[in-house]
C-alpha positions in Angstrom: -36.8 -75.6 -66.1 -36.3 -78.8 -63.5 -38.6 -77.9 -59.8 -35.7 -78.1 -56.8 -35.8 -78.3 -53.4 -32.7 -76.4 -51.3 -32.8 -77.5 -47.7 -29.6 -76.2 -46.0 -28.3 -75.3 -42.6 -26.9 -72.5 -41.7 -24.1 -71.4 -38.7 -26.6 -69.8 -36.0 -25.8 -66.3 -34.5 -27.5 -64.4 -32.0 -28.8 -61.9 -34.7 -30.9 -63.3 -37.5 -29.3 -60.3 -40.2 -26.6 -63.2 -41.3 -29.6 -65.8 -42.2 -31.6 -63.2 -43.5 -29.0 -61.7 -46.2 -27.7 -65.5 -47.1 -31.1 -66.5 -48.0 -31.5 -63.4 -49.9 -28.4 -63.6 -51.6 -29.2 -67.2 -52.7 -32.6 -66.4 -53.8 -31.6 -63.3 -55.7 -28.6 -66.1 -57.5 -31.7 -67.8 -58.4 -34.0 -64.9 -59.9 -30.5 -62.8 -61.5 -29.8 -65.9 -63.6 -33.4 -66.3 -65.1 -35.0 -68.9 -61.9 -37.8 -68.6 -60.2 -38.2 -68.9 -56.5 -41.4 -70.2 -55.0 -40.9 -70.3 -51.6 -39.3 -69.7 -48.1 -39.6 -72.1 -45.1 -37.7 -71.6 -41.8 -37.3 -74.4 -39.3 -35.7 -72.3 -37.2 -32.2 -73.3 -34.8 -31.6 -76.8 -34.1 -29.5 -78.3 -32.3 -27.4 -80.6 -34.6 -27.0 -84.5 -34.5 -23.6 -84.3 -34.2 -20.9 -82.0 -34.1 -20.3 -80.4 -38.1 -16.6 -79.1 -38.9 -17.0 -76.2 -41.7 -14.2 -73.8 -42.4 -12.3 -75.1 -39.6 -15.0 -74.1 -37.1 -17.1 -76.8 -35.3 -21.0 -75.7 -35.1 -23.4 -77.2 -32.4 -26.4 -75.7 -33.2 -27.9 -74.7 -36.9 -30.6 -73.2 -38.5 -32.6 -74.7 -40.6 -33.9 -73.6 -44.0 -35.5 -74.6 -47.3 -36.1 -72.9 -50.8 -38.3 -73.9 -53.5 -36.9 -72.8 -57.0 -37.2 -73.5 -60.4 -33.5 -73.4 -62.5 -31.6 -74.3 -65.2 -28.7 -76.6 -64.4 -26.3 -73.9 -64.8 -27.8 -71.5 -62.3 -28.1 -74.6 -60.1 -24.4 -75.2 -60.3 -23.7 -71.4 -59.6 -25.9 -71.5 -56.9 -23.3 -74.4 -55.4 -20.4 -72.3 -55.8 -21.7 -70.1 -54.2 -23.1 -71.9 -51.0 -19.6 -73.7 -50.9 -17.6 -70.3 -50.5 -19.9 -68.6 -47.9 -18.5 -68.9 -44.3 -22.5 -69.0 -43.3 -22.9 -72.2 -44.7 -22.6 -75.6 -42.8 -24.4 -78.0 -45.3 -26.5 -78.0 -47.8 -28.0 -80.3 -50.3 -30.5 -79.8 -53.6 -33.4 -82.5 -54.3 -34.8 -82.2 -57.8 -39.0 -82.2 -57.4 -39.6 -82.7 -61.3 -39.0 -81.4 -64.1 -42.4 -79.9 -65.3 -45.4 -78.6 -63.0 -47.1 -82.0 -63.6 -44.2 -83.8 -61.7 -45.1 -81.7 -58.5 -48.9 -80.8 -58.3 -50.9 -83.7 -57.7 -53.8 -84.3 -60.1 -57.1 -84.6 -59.0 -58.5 -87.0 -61.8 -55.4 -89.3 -60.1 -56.0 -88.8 -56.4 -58.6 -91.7 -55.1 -61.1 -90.3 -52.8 -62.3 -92.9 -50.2 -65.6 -91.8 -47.9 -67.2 -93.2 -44.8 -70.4 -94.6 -44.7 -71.3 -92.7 -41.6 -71.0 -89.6 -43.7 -74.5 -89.1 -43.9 -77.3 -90.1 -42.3 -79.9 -91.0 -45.0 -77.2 -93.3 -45.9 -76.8 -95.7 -42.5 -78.9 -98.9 -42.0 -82.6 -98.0 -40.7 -82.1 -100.3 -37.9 -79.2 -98.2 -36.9 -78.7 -96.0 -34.0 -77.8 -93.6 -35.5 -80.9 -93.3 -38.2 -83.1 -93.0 -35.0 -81.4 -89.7 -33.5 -84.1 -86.5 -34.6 -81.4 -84.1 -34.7 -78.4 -83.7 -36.6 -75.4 -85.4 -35.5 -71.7 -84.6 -36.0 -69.2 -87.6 -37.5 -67.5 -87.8 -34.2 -70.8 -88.0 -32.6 -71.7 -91.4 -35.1 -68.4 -93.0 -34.1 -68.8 -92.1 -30.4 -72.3 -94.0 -30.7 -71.4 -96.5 -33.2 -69.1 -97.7 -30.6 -71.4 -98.0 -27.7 -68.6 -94.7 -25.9 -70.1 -91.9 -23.8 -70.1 -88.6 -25.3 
């Protein structure tokens, strides 16, 4: 099942009970029709960058949400449907992460570590400052006397 990312925006109200049962309701589309959700994130209300028109109401102010899901293209398209007949609903829009586990977690054989040669001290020049000091001494300490700063 393709990895997708749901951000969408919701019409705010002074209670949270309406953003609370619309993000339930789409999460429980999701799992009812064999999906997985992974995860919630609130951005919380927003004042939009311009004025939206959405069931012939004008909204100022929105709040932001995202789910992470895995589905099948039908449940996806469900999922739509369902998002375009709920008055809740200003705007929405689904990204597709990948379609296996691969495509989103990054490998660690791939990722290129880079490290600083002030990361230890056995390491710097002998003629170095920093070689001299008898006690140990924190990286922001090396920078702060590698480049001649108080501390």
């Amino acid at each position: 099942m393709p990895f997708y990312r749901m951000m969408c925006i919701a019409a705010h109200y002074p209670e949270y009970k309406h953003i609370k049962d619309l993000v339930t309701q789409s999460a429980m589309h999701v799992l009812d029709n064999g999906g997985i959700v992974r995860g919630f994130r609130y951005w919380g209300t927003r004042t939009l960058p311009q004025k939206m028109r959405r069931q012939k109401q004008i909204f100022n102010y929105g709040d932001y949400w995202f789910m992470h899901f895995d589905a099948s293209p039908k449940t996806l398209k469900g999922l739509h449907t369902l998002l375009r007949k709920d008055p809740r609903v200003i705007r929405w829009t689904m990204l597709k992460e990948g379609e296996k586990v691969q495509d989103v977690v990054e490998l660690k054989d791939q990722t290129i570590e880079h490290s600083s040669p002030f990361d230890s001290v056995s390491s710097a020049p002998t003629s170095s400052p920093v070689s001299s000091l008898s006690s140990p001494v924190t990286n922001n300490q090396k920078w702060l006397i590698l480049l001649n700063l108080p501390s």
